[in-house]
C-alpha positions as CSV (number, residue, x, y, z in Angstrom):
1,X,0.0,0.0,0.0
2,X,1.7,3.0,-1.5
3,X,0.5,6.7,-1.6
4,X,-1.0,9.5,0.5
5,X,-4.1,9.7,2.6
6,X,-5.5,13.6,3.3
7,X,-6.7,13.7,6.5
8,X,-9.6,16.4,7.7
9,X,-8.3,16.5,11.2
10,X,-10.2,17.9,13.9
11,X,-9.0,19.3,16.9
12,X,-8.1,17.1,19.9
13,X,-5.6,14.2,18.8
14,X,-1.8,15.1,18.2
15,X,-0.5,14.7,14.5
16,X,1.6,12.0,15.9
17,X,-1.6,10.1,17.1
18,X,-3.3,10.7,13.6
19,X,0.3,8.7,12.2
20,X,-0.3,5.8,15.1
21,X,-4.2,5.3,14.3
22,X,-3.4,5.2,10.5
23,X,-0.4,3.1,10.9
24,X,-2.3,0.4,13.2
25,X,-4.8,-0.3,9.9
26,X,-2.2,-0.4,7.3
27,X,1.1,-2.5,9.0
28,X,3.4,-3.0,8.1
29,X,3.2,0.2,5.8
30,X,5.5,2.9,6.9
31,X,3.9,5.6,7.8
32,X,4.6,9.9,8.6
33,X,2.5,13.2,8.0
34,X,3.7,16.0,6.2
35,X,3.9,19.3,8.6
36,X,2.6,18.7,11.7
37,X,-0.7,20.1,12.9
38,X,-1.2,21.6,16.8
39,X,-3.5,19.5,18.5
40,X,-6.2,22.2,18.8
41,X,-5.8,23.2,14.9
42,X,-7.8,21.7,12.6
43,X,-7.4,21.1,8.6
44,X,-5.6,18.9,6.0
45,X,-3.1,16.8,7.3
46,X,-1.2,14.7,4.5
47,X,-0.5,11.6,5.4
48,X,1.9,9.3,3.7
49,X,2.1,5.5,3.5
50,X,4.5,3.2,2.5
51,X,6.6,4.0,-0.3
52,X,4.9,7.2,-0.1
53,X,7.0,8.5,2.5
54,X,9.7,8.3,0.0
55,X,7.6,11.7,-1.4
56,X,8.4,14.3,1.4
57,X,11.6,15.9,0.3
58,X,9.3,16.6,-3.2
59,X,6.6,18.2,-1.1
60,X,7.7,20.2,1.8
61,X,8.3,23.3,-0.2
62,X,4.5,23.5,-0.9
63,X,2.9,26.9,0.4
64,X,0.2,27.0,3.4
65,X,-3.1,28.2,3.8
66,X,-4.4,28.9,7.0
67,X,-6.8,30.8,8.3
68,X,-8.0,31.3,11.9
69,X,-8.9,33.7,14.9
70,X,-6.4,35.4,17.0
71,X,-7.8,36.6,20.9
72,X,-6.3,40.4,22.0
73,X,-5.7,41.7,24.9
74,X,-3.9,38.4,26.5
75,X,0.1,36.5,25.6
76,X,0.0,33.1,26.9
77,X,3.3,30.8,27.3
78,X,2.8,28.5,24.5
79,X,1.1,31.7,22.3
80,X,-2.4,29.8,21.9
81,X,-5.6,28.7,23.9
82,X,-4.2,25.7,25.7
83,X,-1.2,28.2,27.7
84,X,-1.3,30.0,30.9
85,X,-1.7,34.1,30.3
86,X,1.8,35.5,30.4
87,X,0.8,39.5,29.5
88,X,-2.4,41.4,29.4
89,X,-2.6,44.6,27.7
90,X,-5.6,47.3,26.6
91,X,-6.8,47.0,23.6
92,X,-7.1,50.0,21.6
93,X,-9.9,50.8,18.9
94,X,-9.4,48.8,16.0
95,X,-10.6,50.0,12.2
96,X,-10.6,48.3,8.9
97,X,-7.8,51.1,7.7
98,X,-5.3,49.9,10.4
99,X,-6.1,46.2,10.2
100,X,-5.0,46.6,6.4
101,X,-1.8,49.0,7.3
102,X,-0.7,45.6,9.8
103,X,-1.2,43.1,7.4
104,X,0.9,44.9,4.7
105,X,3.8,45.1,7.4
106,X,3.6,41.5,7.8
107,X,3.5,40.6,3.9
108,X,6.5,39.5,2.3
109,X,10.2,38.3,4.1
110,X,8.8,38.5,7.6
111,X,11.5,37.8,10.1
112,X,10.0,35.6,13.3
113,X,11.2,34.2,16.5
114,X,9.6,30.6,16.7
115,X,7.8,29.9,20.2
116,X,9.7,28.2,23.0
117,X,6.6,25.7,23.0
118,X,8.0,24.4,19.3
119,X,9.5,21.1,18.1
120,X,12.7,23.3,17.9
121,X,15.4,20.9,19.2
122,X,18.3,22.0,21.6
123,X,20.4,19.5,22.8
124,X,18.4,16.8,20.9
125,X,15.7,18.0,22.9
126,X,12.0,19.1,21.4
127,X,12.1,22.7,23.3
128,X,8.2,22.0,23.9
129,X,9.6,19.1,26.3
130,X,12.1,20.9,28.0
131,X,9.4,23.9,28.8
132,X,7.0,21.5,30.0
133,X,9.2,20.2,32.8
134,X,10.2,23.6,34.0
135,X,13.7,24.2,32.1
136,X,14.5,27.9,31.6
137,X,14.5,27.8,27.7
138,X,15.9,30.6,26.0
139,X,13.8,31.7,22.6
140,X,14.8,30.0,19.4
141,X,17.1,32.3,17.0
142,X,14.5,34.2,14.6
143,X,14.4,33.0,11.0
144,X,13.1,35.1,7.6
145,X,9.6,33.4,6.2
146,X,7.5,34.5,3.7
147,X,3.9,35.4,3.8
148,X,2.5,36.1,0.6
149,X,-1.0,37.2,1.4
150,X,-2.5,38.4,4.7
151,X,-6.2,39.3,5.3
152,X,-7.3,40.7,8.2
153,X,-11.0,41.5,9.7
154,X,-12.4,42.4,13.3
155,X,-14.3,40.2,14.8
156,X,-16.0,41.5,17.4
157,X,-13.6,44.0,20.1
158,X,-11.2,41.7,21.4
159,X,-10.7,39.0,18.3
160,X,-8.9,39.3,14.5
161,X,-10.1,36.6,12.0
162,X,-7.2,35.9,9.2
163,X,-6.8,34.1,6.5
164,X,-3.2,34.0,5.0
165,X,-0.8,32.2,2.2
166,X,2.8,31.6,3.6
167,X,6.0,29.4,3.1
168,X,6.8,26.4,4.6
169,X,7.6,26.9,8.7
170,X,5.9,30.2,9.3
171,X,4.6,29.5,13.0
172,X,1.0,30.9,13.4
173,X,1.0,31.0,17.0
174,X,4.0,33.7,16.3
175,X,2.3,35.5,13.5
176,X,-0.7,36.1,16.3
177,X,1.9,37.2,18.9
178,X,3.5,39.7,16.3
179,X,-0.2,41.2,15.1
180,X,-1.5,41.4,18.7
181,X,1.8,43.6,19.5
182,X,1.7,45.4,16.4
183,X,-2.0,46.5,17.4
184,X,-0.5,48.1,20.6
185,X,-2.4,44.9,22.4
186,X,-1.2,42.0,22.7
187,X,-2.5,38.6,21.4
188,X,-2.7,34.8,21.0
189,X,-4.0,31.9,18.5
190,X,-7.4,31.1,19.6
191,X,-8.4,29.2,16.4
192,X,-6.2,27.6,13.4
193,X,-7.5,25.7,9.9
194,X,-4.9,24.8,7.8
195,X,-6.8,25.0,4.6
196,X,-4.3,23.8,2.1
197,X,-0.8,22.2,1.7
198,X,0.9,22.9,-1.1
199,X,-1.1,20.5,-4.1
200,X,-3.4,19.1,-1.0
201,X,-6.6,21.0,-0.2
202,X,-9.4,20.4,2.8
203,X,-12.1,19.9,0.1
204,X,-10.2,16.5,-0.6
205,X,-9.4,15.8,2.5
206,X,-11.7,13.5,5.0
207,X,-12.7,13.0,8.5
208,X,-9.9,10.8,10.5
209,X,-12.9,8.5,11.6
210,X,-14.0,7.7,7.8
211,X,-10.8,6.8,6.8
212,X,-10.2,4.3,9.5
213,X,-13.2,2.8,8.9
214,X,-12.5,2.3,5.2
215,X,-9.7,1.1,6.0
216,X,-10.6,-1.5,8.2
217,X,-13.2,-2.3,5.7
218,X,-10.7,-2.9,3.0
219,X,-11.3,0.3,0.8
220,X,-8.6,2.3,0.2
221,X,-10.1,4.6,-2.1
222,X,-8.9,7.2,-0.3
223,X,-5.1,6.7,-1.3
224,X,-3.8,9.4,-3.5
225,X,-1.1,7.4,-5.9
226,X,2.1,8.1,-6.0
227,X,2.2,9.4,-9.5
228,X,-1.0,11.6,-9.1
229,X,0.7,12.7,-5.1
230,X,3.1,15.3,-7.6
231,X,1.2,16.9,-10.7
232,X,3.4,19.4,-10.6
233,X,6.4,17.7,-12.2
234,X,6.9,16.9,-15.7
235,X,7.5,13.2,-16.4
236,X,8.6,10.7,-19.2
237,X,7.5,7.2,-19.7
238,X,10.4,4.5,-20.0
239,X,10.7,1.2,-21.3
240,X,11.7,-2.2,-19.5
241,X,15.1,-1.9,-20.3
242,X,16.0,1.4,-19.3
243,X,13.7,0.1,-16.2
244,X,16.0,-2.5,-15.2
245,X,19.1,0.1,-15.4
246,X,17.5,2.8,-13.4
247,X,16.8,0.0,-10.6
248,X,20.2,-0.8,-10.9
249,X,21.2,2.9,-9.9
250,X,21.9,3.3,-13.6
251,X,21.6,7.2,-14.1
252,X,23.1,7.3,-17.5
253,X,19.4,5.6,-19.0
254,X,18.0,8.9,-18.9
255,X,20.4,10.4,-21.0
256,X,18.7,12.2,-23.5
257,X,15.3,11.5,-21.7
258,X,15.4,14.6,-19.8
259,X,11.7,16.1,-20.0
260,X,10.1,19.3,-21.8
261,X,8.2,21.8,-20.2
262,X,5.5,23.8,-22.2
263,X,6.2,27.2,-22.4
264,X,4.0,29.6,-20.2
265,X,0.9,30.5,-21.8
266,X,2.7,34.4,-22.1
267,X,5.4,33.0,-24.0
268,X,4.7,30.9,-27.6
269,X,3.5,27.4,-28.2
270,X,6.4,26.1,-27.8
271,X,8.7,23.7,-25.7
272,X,11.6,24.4,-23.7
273,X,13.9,21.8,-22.0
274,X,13.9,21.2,-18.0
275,X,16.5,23.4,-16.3
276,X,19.1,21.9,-14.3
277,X,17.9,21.6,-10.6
278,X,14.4,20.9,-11.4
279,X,13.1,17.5,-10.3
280,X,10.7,15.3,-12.8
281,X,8.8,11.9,-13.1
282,X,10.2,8.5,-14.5
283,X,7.1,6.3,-15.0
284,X,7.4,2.6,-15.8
285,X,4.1,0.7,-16.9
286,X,1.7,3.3,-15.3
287,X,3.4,3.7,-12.3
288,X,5.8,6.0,-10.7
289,X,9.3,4.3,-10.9
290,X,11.4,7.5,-9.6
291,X,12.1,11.0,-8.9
292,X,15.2,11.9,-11.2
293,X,17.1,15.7,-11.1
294,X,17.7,17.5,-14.5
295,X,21.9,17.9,-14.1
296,X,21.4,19.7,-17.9
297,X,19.2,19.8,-21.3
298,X,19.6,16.1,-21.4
299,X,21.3,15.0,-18.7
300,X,20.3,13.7,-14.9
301,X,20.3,11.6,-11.6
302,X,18.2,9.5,-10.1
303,X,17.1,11.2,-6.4
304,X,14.7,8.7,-5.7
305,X,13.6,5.4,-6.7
306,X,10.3,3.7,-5.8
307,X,8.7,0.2,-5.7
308,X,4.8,0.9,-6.0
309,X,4.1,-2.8,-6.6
C-alpha cells in the first residue's frame, strides 16, 4: 500500500496520534505526516504511507493556507488557547484602515522568533519538552519566512479573523503574537485551519474517523497514488530496459530522456527543455518508478527510486 491519505483533522488528537491510528490499519506500511498540525488546529493533514514517504523531500516546499482567529488583549506561554496568560494589555480601537496597514507590514520576508513551545530541538531535545518540565528555555534564534498574502477582519472588540498564504515553517502562533503587538495589544492563537498544503486541499481531504473505517473495511479509495501525489512535475515514460538500469542505480538511461516543459501561456506554443535543478517523473508501466534531477538539457540523476508494486 503505497501513496497519500488527506486527512480532515479535527482538533483534539496530536498529529503523531493521527500517524499511530493510520499506521495500526495499514502495517506493516510505513507511515509519517507532512507538517505537523497543533492539536487544537484543525485542517488537511497529508499523510503518507508506504513508499509514499519516500515523497516528502518533493513536497515540503508547498505553500500553506491557514486561516484562523487570534484573541487580544492576553500573551499566553505557548502563544495559543491551551497556555497560561503570560501579558495582558488594553486594547485599543481597531478599524478596517489599520487592520489593512498591519497586514501589509507583515506581507513579504517577515523575520519571526519561533515559540519556545516548538518542536525546535536543543540538545536533541524538542524545546516544547524541555518547557514543560520547568527548564528555563531561551527563545529559538528568529528566521526570515515568507507570507504572501495576509487578510485581516475584526471580529468582534477583542478578536482578529485571518486568512493567509505563507511558506513552509511560518509559526502561526508567532504571526498572532507579532499582530497582537503590532496593534498596541497583545495577542494569542485562539483558532487555526490549515486549509491547504501545497497541491493538498481540505475539500479533498476527509474525517480521520471515515478513513479508518474504510480502511478496516478494506477500501482504500482514499489513497492518493504516487504518480498523481506530484502533478506538478513533468515526467517521461520508460521502457523495460531502461527500467531495469535505473533500478540498478543506472543514471546514465536517462540520458537524453530529460523532459520538456511547455512554455508559459505568455510566451509561444512552444517547448523548452527542463533546467538543471528541477526535479521530474520517470514512469514505468503506469506507475511511478522514480524521482530523477535534471543535471542539464539532457542529462540527470536519479534522487529517488520507488517500488509501488
Amino acid at each position: 500500500m503505497n501513496g497519500i491519505i488527506l486527512i480532515d483533522k479535527s482538533a483534539g488528537p496530536t498529529s503523531a496520534e493521527v500517524v499511530r491510528q493510520v499506521k495500526h490499519r495499514v502495517k506493516p506500511a510505513r507511515v509519517g505526516h507532512l507538517g505537523t498540525l497543533d492539536p487544537f488546529a484543525t485542517g488537511v493533514l497529508p499523510i503518507l504511507v508506504g513508499e509514499g514517504t519516500k515523497l516528502a523531500p518533493f513536497l515540503h516546499d508547498g505553500e500553506k493556507h491557514y486561516s484562523g482567529l487570534i484573541a487580544l488583549g492576553s500573551e499566553t506561554d505557548t502563544l495559543d488557547r491551551t497556555g497560561e496568560i503570560v501579558r495582558t494589555a488594553a486594547i485599543p480601537p481597531i478599524d478596517g484602515a489599520r487592520l489593512a496597514e498591519v497586514a501589509a507590514g507583515f506581507t513579504g520576508v517577515v523575520t519571526q522568533t519561533p515559540p519556545i513551545f516548538s518542536a525546535i530541538k536543543r540538545g536533541g531535545v524538542p524545546l516544547y519538552k524541555l518547557a514543560r518540565r520547568g527548564d528555563e528555555v531561551a527563545p529559538p534564534p528568529p528566521r526570515e519566512v515568507r507570507i504572501e498574502r495576509l487578510e485581516l477582519a475584526a471580529e468582534g472588540a477583542a478578536s482578529i479573523r485571518f486568512s493567509l498564504v505563507c511558506s513552509p515553517g511560518t509559526y502561526m502562533r508567532s504571526l498572532a503574537r507579532d499582530i497582537g503587538v503590532a496593534l498596541g495589544s497583545a495577542g494569542h492563537l485562539a483558532a487555526l485551519q490549515r486549509t491547504r498544503s501545497g497541491f493538498f486541499a481540505i475539500e479533498n481531504a476527509r474525517p480521520l474517523a471515515t478513513v479508518l473505517d474504510a480502511l478496516e473495511s478494506g477500501d482504500y479509495g482514499c489513497l492518493i497514488g504516487l504518480r498523481d501525489a506530484t502533478p506538478d512535475l513533468p515526467e517521461i515514460t520508460v521502457a523495460t530496459d531502461i527500467e531495469k538500469r535505473l533500478r540498478n542505480g543506472d543514471s546514465r538511461a536517462l540520458d537524453g530522456l530529460v523532459p520538456q516543459r511547455n512554455r508559459d501561456s505568455q510566451s509561444s506554443d512552444g517547448i523548452v527543455p527542463l533546467q538543471p535543478g528541477k526535479f521530474f517523473k520517470v514512469v514505468a508501466d503506469g506507475r511511478l518508478l522514480a524521482i530523477a534531477e535534471a543535471t542539464s538539457r539532457v542529462t540527470a540523476v536519479i534522487a529517488r527510486v520507488f517500488d509501488d508494486t
